[in-house]
N, C-alpha and C positions, 0 to 999 in steps of 0.2 A: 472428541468433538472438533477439534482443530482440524484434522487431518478433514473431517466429512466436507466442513465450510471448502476448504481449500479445493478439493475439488468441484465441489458445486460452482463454488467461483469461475474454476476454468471450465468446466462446461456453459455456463453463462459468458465468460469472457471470449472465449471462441466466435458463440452466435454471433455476438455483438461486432467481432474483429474483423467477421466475413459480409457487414453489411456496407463496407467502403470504406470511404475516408470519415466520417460521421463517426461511424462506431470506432476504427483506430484511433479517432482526436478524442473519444470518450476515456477508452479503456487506460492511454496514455494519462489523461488527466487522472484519471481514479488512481495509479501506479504512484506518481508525482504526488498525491495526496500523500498518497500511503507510507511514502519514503520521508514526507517532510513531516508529518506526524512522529515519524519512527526517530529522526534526528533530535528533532525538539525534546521529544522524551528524554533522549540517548544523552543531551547537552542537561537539560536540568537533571538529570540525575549524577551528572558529573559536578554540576555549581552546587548543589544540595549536599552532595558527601562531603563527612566529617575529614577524611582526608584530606582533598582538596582543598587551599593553603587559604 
């Protein structure tokens, strides 16, 4: 299922990238989402493990 999204995305991403500066400030911003979501996870699942002191 992953794999399918993923391309759909960049076929989506693409049209969007070619409509200017508009769609690059878009696609930009959805990327920046995507990565500060991915952190946030990445940091509480680091402050949440039993390891972690």
């Amino acid at each position: 299922m992953l794999p399918v999204m993923c391309i759909c995305w960049a076929v989506y991403a693409e049209r969007y990238w070619q409509r200017g500066r508009w769609g690059k400030l878009l696609i930009v911003t959805v990327l920046l989402f995507s990565l500060a979501s991915a952190l946030d996870q990445w940091v509480l699942r680091i402050v949440t493990s039993p390891v972690a002191g």
